[in-house]
C-alpha positions in Angstrom: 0.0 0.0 0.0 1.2 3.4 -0.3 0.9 7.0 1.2 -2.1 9.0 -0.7 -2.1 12.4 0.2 -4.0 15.0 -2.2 -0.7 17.6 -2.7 2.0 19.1 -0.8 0.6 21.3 2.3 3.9 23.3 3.7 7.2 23.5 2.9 10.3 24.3 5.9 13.7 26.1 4.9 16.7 26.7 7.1 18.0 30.5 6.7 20.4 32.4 7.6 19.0 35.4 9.1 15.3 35.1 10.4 13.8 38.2 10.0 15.6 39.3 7.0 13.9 36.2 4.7 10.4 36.9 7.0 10.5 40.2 5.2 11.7 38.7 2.0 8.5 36.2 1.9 6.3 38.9 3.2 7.6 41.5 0.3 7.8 39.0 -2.6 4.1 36.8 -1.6 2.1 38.9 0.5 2.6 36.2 3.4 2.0 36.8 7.1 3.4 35.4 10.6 0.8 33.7 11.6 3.1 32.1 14.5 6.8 32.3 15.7 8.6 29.8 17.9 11.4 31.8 19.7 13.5 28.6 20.9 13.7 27.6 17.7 14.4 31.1 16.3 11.0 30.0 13.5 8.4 31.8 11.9 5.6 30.2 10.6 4.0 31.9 7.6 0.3 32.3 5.7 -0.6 32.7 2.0 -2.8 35.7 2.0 -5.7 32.9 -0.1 -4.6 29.5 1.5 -6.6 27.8 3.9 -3.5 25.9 5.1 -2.5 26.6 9.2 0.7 27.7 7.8 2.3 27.5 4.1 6.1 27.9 5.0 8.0 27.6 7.9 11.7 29.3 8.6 14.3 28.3 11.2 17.0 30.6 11.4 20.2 28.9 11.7 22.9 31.5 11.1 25.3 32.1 8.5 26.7 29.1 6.7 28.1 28.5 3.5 25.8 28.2 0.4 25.2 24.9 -1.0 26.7 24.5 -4.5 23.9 24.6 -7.2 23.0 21.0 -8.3 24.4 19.4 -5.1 22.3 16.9 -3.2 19.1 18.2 -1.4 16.1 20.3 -2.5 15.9 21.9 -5.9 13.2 24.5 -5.7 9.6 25.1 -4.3 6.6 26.0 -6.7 4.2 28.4 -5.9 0.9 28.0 -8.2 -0.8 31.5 -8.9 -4.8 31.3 -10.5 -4.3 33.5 -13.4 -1.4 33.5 -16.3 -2.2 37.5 -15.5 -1.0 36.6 -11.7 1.9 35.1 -13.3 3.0 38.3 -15.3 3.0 40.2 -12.3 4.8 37.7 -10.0 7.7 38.2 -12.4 7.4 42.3 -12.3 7.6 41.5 -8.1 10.4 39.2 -8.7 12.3 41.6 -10.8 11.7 44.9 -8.5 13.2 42.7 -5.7 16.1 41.9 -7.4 15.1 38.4 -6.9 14.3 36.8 -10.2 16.5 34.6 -11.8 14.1 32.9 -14.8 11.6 32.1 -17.0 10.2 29.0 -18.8 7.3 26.9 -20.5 6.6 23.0 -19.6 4.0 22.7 -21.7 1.1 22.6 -19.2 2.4 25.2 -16.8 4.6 28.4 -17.4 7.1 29.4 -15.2 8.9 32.3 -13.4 11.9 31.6 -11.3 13.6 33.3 -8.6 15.5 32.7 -5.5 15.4 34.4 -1.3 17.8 35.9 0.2 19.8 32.5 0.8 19.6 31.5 -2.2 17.2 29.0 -2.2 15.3 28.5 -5.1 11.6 28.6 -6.0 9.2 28.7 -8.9 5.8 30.3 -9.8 3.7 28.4 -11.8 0.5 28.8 -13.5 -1.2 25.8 -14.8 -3.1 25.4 -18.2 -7.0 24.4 -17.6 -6.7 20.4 -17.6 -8.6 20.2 -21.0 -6.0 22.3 -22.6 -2.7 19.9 -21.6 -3.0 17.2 -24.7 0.4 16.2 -25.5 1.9 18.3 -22.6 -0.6 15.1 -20.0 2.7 13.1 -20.1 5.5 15.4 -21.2 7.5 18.4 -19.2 9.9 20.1 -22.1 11.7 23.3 -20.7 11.2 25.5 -23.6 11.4 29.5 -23.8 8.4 31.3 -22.2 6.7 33.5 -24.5 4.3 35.4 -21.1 3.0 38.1 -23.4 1.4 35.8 -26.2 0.1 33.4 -23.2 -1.5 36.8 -21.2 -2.9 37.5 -24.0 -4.3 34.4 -24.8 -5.3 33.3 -21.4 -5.8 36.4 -19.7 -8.4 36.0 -16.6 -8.7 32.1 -17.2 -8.4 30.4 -13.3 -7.1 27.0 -12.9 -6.2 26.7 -9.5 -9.1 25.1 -8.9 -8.4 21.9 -10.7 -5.8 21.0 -8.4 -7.6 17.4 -7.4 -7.9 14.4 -9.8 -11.0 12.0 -8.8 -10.5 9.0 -7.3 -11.4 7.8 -10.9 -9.1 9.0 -13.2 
């Protein structure tokens, strides 16, 4: 038998300086503290939308050196926005914070990149309505993002509401 959850609820990074990542999270997503854990020197964080107790988690640990990029460990977090228009603008808050590092297409989701103050990577995604993947069900090709032809032929469509499969499927 295996584990069957429905999708990932929270994610928990070490960093390097507490408060200076809390304001990076809150600046670059709109999150809040909904909770700190002083022994710990944590945070616990909200998604202004989510319904989750808490979407990230950060323990300060202090300085340390940086992991080399491709090195054994986590890659990158993916944040899922509702619109491609959501998208657009979550690279224009990327860029302003000096904090975005990339761009792509898979094919059922496009892609902005960027990484916090520590260097740890993450991605926001938005997903193509479930009807619309057809090749792209079984494929994930890193191609170049083309934003403005997909604003402006998606504009306003939501799809963050497909996230579950049935049972069925």
């Amino acid at each position: 038998m295996t584990v069957n959850p429905v999708r990932l609820n929270h994610a928990v990074l070490f960093v390097a300086d507490l408060e200076r990542s809390i304001a990076f999270y809150e600046a670059a997503f709109g999150m809040t503290v909904m909770a700190r854990e002083p022994r710990a020197d944590a945070a616990f964080l909200r998604l202004r939308r989510s319904g989750n107790h808490h979407d990230l988690g950060l323990f300060g640990v202090g300085a340390q050196p940086p992991r080399p990029r491709g090195s054994i460990g986590l890659y990158h977090l993916a944040w899922q926005v509702d619109t491609i228009d959501e998208l657009e603008q979550a690279r224009m808050t990327l860029a302003e914070l000096g904090a975005f590092t990339g761009e792509s297409s898979h094919g059922a989701t496009k892609s902005v990149y960027g990484a916090d103050p520590d260097g740890n990577e993450f991605e926001v995604m938005w997903m193509l309505p479930r009807a619309e993947w057809g090749d792209f069900e079984n494929a994930a090709p890193v191609d170049r993002l083309d934003l403005a032809k997909d604003v402006a032929r998606w504009s306003g469509v939501r799809t963050a509401g497909e996230l579950n499969r049935t049972e069925d499927r």
